[in-house]
C-alpha positions as CSV (number, residue, x, y, z in Angstrom):
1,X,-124.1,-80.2,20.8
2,X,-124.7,-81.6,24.5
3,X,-127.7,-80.2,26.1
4,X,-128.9,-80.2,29.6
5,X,-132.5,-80.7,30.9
6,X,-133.3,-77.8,34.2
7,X,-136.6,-79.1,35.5
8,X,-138.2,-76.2,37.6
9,X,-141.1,-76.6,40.0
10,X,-143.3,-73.7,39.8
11,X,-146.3,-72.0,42.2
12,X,-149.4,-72.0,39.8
13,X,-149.3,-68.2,39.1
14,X,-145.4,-68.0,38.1
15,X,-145.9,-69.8,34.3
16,X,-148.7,-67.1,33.5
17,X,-146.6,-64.5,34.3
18,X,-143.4,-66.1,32.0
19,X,-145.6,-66.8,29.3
20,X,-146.9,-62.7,29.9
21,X,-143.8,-62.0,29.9
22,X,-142.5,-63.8,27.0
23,X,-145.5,-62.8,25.1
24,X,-144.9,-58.7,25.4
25,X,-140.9,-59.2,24.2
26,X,-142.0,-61.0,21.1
27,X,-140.4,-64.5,22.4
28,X,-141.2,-67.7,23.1
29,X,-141.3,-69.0,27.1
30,X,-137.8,-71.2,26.6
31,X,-136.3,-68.0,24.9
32,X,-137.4,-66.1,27.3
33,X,-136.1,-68.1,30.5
34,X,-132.9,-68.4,28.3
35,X,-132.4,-64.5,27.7
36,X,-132.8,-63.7,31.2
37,X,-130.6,-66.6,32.7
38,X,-128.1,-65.6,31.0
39,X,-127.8,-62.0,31.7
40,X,-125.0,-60.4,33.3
41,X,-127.2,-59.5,36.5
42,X,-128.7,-63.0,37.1
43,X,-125.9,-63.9,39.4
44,X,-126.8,-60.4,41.9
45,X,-130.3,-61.2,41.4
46,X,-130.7,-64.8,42.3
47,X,-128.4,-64.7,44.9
48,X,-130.7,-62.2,46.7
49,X,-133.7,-64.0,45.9
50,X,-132.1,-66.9,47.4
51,X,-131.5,-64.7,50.3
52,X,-135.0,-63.3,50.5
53,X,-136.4,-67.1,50.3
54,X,-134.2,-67.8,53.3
55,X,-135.1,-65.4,55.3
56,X,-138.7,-65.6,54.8
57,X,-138.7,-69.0,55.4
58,X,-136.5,-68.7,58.3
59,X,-133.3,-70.9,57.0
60,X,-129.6,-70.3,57.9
């Protein structure tokens, strides 16, 4: 099986909160990150964080 490595750079606060998060559903952090990557929403949801990133930083 062929794997890819997604290298993420994070604020300081944001791997608390996934680890939190992980934590209350019983799963580890890369189980976690997995799970919600691959949920039928995450397409809608990071397209409007991408959004809200853009327009918050003021890029077209």
């Amino acid at each position: 099986m062929a794997s890819t490595v997604l290298s993420l750079r994070m604020d300081r606060e944001l791997p608390d909160r996934v680890r939190q998060h992980a934590a209350r559903s019983g799963m580890s952090v890369q189980d976690y990150v997995v799970r919600t990557l691959i949920r039928e929403d995450f397409d809608e949801r990071f397209e409007a964080a991408v959004d809200e990133t853009e327009r918050f930083y003021g890029l077209t």
